[in-house]
C-alpha positions in Angstrom: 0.0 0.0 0.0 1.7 3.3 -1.2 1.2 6.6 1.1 -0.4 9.3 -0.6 1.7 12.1 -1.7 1.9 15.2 0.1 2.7 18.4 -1.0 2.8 21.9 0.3 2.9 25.4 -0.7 4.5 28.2 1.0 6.2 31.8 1.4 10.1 31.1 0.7 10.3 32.0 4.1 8.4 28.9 6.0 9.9 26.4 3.1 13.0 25.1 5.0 10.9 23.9 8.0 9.1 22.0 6.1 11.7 20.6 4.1 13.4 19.8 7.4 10.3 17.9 8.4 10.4 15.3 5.4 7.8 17.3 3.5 7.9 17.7 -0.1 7.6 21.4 -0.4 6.9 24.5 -3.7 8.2 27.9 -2.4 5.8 30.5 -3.8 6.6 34.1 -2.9 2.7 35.5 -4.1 -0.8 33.8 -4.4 -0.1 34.1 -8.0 2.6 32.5 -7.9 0.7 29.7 -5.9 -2.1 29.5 -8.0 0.1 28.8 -10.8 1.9 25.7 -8.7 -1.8 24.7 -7.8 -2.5 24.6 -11.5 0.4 22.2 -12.4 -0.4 20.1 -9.7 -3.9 19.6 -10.3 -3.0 18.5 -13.5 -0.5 16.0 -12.6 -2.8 14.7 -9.8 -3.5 10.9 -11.7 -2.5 9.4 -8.5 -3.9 11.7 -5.8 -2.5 13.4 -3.3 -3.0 16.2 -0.7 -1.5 19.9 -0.9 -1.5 22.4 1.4 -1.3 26.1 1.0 -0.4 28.8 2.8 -3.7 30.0 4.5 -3.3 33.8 3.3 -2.8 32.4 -0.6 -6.1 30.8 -0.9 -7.9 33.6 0.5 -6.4 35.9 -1.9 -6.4 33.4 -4.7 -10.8 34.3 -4.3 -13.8 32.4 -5.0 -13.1 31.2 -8.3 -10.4 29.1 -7.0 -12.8 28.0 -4.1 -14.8 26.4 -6.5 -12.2 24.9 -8.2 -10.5 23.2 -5.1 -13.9 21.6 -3.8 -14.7 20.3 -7.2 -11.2 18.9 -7.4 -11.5 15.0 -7.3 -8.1 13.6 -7.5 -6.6 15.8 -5.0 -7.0 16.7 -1.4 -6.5 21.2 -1.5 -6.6 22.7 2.1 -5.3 26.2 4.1 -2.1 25.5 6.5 -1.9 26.8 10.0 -0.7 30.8 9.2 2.0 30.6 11.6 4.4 33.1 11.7 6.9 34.4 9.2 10.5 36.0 9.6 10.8 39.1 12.3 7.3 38.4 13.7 7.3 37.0 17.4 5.9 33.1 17.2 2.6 33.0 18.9 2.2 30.7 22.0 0.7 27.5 20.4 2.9 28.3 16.9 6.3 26.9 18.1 8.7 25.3 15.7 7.7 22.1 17.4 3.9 22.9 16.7 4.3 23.5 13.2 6.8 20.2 12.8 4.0 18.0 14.3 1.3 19.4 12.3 3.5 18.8 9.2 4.9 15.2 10.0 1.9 13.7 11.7 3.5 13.5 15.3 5.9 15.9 17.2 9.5 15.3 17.3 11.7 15.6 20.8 14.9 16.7 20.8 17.4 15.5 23.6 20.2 17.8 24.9 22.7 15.1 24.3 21.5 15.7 20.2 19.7 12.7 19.6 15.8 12.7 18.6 13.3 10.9 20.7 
């Protein structure tokens, strides 16, 4: 049984943490530029999947694209947690360790003697 594919879109910004959690991940700087990774997605989407995009893209992206993700068949669309992006203050429940369990499925523990529990 294969696991379905995951992808997500985000701000260059937010990309590495999710690379660093295993995720495959497209940097998209605007909602544009998202919409146009959506696009290429949905149309290589024979074998399913799930993507997730950065919250603040789809609401910008507008209705049309609202449509277009609930009538989407092959693929899973839906937002990601906003978080918080370079120079803002991380919110109390938006900790790196937060958004790493949210991403991978479980939260990750890091030892002081550098191993990972």
């Amino acid at each position: 049984m294969s696991r379905p594919h995951v992808t997500v879109i985000v701000p260059p910004e937010l990309a590495d943490g999710y690379r660093l959690a295993g995720v495959h991940t497209e940097q998209a700087p605007t909602a544009t530029a998202a919409g146009e990774t959506l696009n290429r997605l949905i149309a290589g989407a024979g074998q399913g999947g799930m993507v997730a995009v950065h919250a603040p893209y789809l609401r910008e992206l507008g209705a049309g694209w609202h449509r277009r993700i609930t009538q989407a068949d092959t693929i899973l669309i839906v937002p990601l947690p906003e978080g918080t992006t370079a120079g803002e203050p991380p919110q109390a429940d938006e900790n790196l360790r937060d958004l790493l369990a949210r991403a991978v499925g479980y939260e990750l523990t890091f030892d002081p003697a550098g191993g990972v529990r």
